[in-house]
N, C-alpha and C positions, 0 to 999 in steps of 0.2 A: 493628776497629771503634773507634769514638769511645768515649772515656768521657765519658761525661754524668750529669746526675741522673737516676734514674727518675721516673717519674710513679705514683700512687694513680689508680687506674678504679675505677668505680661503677657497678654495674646500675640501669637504671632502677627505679623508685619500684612501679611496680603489677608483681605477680608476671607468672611466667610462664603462657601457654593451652597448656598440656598436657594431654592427652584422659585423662581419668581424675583419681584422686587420689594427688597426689605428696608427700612429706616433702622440706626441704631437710636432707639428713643432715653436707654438708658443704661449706665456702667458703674458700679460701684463696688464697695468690700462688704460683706455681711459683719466675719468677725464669730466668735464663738459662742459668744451672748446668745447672739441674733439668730445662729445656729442652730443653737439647743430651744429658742423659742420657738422658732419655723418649724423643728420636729417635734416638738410634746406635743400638740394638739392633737395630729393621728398617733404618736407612740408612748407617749404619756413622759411621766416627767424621768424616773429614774432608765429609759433607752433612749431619750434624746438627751441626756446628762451625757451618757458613756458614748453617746455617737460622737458630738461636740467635743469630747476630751480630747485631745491630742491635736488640737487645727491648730497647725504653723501661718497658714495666710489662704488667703480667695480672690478671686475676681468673678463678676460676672457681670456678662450682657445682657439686654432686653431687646429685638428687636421685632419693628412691627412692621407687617407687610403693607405695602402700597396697596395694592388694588383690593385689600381685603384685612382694613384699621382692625379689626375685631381681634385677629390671628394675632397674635405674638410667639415667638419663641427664644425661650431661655438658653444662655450657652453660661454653662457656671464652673470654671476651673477651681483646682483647691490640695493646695499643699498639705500632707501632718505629719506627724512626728516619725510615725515607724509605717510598714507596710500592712503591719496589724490596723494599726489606726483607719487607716485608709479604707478596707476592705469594709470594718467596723462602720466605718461612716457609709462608704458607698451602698450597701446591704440595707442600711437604715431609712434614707435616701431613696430607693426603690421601693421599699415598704411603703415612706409617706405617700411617695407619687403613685404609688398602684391604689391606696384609701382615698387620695385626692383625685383623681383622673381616672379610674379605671385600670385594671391591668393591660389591656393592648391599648394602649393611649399613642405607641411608636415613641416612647422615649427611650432613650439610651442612656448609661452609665457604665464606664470605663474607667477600669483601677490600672494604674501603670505607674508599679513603684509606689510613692507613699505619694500619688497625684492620684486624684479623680477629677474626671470630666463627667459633666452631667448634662444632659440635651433634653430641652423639654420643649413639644409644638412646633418640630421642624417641618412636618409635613409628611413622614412617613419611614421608616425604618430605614432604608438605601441613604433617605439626605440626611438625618439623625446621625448613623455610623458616619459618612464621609464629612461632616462638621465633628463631630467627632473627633478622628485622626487629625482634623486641622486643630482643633483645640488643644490637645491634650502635649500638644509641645509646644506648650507655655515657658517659657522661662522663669526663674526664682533670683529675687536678691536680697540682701539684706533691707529691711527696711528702713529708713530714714525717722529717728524720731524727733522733732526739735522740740526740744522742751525752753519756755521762755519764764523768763524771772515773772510772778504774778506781780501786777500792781495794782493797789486798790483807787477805784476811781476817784474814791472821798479818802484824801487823806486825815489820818488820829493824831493829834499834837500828842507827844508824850505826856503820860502819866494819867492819859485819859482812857486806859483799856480796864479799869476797874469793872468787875462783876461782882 
């Protein structure tokens, strides 16, 4: 795979239509590492290598339902490099979750361009697809990297780095 920069995604602006009442309990980036390890357990190592290749950026949510803490469901956007890439991941991705949860689990996955959305424990096929369409027009930006000068806590008087 190319090395490139990543990109920053963005979930749209108005929440998600999820049937019921939901908390968002958590949001964060996976990353491509994290990627390829979430899928080699069910796909072993060399198709969650080549799934992971090509991820430009991610986002995803967790959220858990009020009247029923057990439920959660996944909303996990995610940019790559080409539409190949994309399709490659999404297919992979479906694989896991069908080994993980059963095949009619009522998740969703949605390639659109070199984006996938992935929906996991919305509550059933109809609210899946229509979190779905709300997700999947995520926004992309360049990502922000700041890189800061390291300083070592313990400073070394010179002439004292002998090994």
């Amino acid at each position: 795979a190319d090395l490139d920069d990543p990109v920053a995604l963005e979930l749209p602006g108005s929440g998600p239509l999820l049937p019921g009442e939901w908390d968002l309990v958590k949001e964060n980036v996976l990353g491509e590492l994290q990627i390829e390890i979430l899928l080699r357990e069910k796909l072993g190592s060399r198709a969650s290598e080549a799934a992971a290749a090509g991820w430009d950026g991610d986002i995803y949510r967790v959220y858990r339902r009020k009247d029923h803490p057990e439920k959660t469901c996944l909303v996990w956007v995610s940019e790559w490099d080409t539409k190949d890439d994309a399709r490659e991941f999404a297919e992979a991705f479906e694989k896991h979750i069908g080994k993980l949860r059963g095949e009619k689990d009522g998740s969703f996955v949605l390639t659109k361009g070199k984006g996938v959305t992935a929906i996991v424990g919305a509550g059933g096929a109809d609210a899946a697809e229509g979190l779905a369409e709300w997700a999947c027009r995520f926004t992309s930006a360049p990502k922000r990297l700041d890189f800061r000068a390291y300083k070592p806590e313990v400073p070394f008087p010179e002439g004292s780095r002998e090994f």
